[in-house]
N, C-alpha and C positions, 0 to 999 in steps of 0.2 A: 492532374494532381497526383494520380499513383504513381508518375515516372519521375516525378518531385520527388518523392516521399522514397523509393526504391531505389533510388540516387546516391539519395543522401544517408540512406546506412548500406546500401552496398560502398561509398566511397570510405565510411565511416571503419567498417568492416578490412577493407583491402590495406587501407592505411595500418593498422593493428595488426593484420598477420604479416606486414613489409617491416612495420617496426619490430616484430618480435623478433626476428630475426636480424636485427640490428639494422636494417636498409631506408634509413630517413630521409636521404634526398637521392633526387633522380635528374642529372645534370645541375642546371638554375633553380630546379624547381625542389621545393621547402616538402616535403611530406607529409607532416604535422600541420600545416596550412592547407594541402585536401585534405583530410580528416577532418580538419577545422569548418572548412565550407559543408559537409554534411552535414555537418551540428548544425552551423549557421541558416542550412535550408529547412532542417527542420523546426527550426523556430518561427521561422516565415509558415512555413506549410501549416505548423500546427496554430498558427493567429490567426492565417486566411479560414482555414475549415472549421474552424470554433466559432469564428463570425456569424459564417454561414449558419453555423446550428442551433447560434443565438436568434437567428432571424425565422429558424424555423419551430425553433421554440415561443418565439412570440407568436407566431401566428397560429400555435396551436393552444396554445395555454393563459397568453396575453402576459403582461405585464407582471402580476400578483407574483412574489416567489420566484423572480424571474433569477436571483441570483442564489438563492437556494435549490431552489433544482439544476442550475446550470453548474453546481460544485457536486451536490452530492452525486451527478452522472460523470462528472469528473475524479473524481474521487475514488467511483467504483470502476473507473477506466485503469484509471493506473496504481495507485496504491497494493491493490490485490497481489502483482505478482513483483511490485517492486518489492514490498513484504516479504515474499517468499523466497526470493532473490537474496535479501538483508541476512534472513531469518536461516538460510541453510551454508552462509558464509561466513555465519557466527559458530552455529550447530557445529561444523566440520574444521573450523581455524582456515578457511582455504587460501591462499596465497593470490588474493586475486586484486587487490590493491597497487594503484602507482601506474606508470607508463605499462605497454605492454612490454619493453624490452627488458624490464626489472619486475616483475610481479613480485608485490610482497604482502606478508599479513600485516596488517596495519595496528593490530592492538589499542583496537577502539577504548576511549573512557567509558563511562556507564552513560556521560554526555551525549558521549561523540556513538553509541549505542542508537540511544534515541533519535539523534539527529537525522542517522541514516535512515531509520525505521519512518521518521516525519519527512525526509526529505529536506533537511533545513541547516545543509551541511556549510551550506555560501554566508549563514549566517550567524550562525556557531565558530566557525573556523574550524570543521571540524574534517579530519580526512574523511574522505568516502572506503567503506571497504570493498568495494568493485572498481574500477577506474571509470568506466561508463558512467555510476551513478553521476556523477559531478554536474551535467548539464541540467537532469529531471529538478533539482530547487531551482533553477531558473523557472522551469518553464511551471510549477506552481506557482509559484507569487504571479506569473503571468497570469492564470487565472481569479484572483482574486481582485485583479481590477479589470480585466476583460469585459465581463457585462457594462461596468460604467463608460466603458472606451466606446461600447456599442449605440448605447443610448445619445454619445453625445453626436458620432457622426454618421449613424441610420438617416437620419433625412438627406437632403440634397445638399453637403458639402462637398465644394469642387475637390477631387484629388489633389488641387497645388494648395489647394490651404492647408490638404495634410502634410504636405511635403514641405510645407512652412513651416509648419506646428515640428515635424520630423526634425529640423535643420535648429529649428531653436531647441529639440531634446536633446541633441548632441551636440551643443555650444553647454548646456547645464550638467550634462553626465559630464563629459571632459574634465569642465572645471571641478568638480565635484571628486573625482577619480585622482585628479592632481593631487588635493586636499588629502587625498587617503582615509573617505567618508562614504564609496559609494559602490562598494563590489557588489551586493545586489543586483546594482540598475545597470549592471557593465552590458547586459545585451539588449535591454530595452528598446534598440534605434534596432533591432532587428525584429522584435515583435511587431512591430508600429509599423518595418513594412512589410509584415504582413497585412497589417489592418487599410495601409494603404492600396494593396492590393485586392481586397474586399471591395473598396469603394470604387477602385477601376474597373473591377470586374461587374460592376454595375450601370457601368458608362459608357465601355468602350467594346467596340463589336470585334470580336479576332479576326481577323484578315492576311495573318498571316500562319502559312507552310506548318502546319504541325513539326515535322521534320526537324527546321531549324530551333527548337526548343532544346531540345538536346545540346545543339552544337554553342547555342547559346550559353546555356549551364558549364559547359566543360570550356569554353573560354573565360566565365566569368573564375572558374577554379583555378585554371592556368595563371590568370593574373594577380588571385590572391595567393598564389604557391609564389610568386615573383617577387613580390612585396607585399610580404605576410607581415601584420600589425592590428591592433584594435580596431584603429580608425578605419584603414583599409576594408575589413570585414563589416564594419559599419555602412561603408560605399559601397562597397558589393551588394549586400541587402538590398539596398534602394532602388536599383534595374530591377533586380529580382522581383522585387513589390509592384514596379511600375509596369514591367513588362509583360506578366505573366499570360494577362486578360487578350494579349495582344494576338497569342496565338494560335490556333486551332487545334482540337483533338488530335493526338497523334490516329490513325487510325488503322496503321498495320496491327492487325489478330493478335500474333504472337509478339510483338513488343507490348501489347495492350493488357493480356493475359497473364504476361510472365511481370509486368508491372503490377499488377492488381494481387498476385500472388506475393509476390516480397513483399509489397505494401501491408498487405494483412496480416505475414508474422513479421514484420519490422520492431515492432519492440521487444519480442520476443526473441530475434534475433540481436538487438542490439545487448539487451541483458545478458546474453547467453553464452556471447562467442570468447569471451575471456577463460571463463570455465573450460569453453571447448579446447581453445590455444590451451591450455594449463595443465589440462587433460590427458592430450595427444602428444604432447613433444616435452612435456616437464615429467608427468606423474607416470607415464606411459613409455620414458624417453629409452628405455632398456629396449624397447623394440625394433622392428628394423625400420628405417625410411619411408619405405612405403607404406608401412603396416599404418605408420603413425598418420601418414597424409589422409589414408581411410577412413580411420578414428575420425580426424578432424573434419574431413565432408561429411560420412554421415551423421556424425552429431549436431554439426554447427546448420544440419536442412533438416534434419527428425525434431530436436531440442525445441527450436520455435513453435512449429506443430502442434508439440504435445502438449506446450506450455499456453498456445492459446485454446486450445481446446478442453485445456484440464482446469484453468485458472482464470484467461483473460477472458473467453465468450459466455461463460456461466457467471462470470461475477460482471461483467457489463448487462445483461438480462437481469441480474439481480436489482441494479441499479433502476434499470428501466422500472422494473414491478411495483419496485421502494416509488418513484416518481408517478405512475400511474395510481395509486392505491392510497399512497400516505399524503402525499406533499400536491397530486394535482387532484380536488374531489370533483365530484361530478360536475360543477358547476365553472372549470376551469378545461372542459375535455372537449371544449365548442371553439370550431373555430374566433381568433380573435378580431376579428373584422371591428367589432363594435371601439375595440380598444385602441386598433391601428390608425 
């Protein structure tokens, strides 16, 4: 899971500093479609691991509040430093808006203010003033039905009935999207497999090479760089869901480590590296070449660091305390066996 998740914003990341400098395709291959596949795996990775956390929140707290605590620990997950993010790009006017090859200040309404500040920019119409922000209202509204997805397919539904249930979501989003009624739900078949990958991974025993997971992933990339499209990325998901459970821990040290390490400032990287690019080669660009490329490494490996240590690991503890003290009372802190 952390070579998922380290993936998909190192791929997210490489794509952004290729495009800033104008270099979007590489032979056949679309560059804006790898970019796209990080997004797209972290929308899988973050379905699968929410599942999980849904299942270890029932068995610690049982049922009561099951979707009240599973937002407000959400909530204190990521709001905190997308806020802060929102909040010092307004502060300074910073030009951080748009592709990276054009950064621009977007000149938010007092709406389109809010919207960034809520994340609810897919439904506003509203531009994002960071270019990254654009995926995070996806992946809220994901949680707001997440716990109900949990509850319907925790007991023993086979995997192909989700992938039935998956194939009739994406015959209704389609038509829906036609209609020009349904931008919300554009990523939905890639939540789902996540969720389908939750239920595989409860089924099926990995027996396959750690190793080839990798080569896995950067093939499924290659194909969506090939014939890059909605639908396409909507199939690509669906290996990704089905296959995940399939394969074994990677378990070389140092790919294990240096995975575990990106993974943990991953959003803090992702927030961060446009500032960095904008920083370095825009706001800094009187410099010499080198000077700027420094800029831009050390910022873009300190900035996440500092950002989850000052913002993101204090206000997720926060969260936790709010959930332990307010919302789970003593009577909820027993295991849930009774409930299960």
């Amino acid at each position: 899971m952390d070579f998922l998740r380290a993936n998909a914003v190192l791929v997210v990341f490489g794509y952004h500093v290729l495009a800033f400098f104008g270099i979007k395709r590489m032979g056949p291959f679309d560059l804006e479609a790898v970019g796209m596949f990080g997004v797209l795996s972290f929308f899988v990775h973050t379905s699968l691991v929410l599942m999980r956390s849904l299942e270890r929140q029932v068995h610690k707290y049982g049922f009561r509040r099951l979707f009240l605590i599973f937002m407000a620990r959400r909530c204190f997950r990521i709001y905190p430093l997308s806020i802060f993010i929102v909040a010092v790009i307004l502060l300074f006017r910073l030009p951080l808006g748009g592709h990276p090859w054009a950064l621009t200040w977007t000149s938010p309404s007092r709406w389109g203010i809010v919207s960034n500040f809520l994340l609810a920019q897919n439904i506003t119409w509203s531009n994002s003033v960071e270019g990254p922000l654009w995926s995070l209202p996806f992946e809220v509204q994901m949680y707001l039905v997440l716990p109900v997805i949990f509850l319907l397919v925790r007991k023993s539904m086979s995997v192909w009935s989700l992938v039935a249930g998956w194939v009739l979501a994406v015959g209704v989003i389609s038509i829906a999207l036609r209609l020009g009624h349904a931008h919300p739900l554009t990523y939905v078949p890639c939540f789902l497999s996540g969720v389908i990958a939750y239920n595989s991974s409860k089924q099926v025993v990995p027996r396959w090479p750690g190793w080839w997971w990798p080569l896995f992933l950067w093939g499924l990339t290659a194909l969506l760089a090939l014939h890059y499209g909605i639908g396409i990325a909507w199939l690509i998901c669906l290996p990704m869901g089905l296959m995940v459970s399939r394969f074994e821990d990677i378990k070389n040290p140092w790919i294990c480590q240096i995975s575990y390490r990106i993974s943990k400032y991953s959003y803090g990287l992702y927030l961060s590296h446009y500032f960095c690019l904008w920083l370095a080669f825009t706001r800094l660009g009187f410099l010499t070449l080198g000077s700027q490329w420094i800029i831009f490494i050390v910022t873009a490996v300190a900035l996440p660091v500092v950002l989850y240590n000052a913002i993101e690991q204090p206000s997720i503890d926060i969260g936790k305390k709010l959930v332990e003290s307010r919302l789970a009372g003593p009577e909820m802190r027993t295991p849930a066996r009774r409930a299960a």
